[in-house]
N, C-alpha and C positions, 0 to 999 in steps of 0.2 A: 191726332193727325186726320182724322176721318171730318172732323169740320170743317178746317178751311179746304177739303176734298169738297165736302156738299154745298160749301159756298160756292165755289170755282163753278160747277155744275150750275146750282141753280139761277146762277147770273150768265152763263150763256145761255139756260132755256127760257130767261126770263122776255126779251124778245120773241122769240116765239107765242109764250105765251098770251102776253098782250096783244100779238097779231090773232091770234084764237079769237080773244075777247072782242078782240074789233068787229073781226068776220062774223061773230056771233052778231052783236048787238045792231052790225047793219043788218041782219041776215041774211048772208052773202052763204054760198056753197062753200061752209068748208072742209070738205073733203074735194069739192070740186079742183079741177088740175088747172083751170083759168087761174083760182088763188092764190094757186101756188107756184108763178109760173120761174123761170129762171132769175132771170133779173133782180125780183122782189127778194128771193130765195138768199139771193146775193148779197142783199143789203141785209137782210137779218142777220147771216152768220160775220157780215162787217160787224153790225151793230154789237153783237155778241163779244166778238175781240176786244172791241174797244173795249167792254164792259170788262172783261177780266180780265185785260192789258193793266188797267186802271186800277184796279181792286190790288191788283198784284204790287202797282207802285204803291198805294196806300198801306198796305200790309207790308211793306218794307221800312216805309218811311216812318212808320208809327206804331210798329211793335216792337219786341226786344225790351231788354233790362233797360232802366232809363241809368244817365251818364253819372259815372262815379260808383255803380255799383260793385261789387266787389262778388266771383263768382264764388260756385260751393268751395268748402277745402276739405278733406277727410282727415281727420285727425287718428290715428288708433285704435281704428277699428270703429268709428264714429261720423260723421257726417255732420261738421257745421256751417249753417245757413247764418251770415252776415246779416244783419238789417240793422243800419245805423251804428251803433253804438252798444244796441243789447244780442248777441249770440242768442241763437236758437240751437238747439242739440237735438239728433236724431239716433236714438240707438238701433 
């Protein structure tokens, strides 16, 4: 659970952090409050949404058991996992 938690995070800080890099590399103040001013502030935490607005449809669209699987069954005290044709057994 704690992955897709650090993914979700790290792709809204991921804007920012490339605004870092930018102010870096033009060497722009940044800690300076000009860089950081509203407006700009604005568009990153947009940028940010979209980013893990999108992760979030992708991560629906394309995880999960793929179609026709068949979920656990517990048999007697046992737990078997389906795959295809051959049973897996878990004591």
């Amino acid at each position: 659970m704690i992955r897709p938690v650090l993914t979700e995070v790290a792709l809204f800080l991921a804007p920012f952090a490339i605004y870092v890099i930018f102010l870096l590399a033009t060497r722009a103040g940044v800690l300076h409050p000009d860089s950081w001013s509203l407006p700009r502030l604005a568009w990153l935490v947009i940028a940010a949404l979209v980013l893990m607005i999108g992760s979030f449809l992708v991560l629906s669209q394309f995880s999960g058991a793929p179609p026709g699987a068949r979920p656990l069954q517990r048999r007697v005290g046992r737990l078997a996992l389906r795959c295809s044709t051959i049973p897996i057994v878990f004591l």
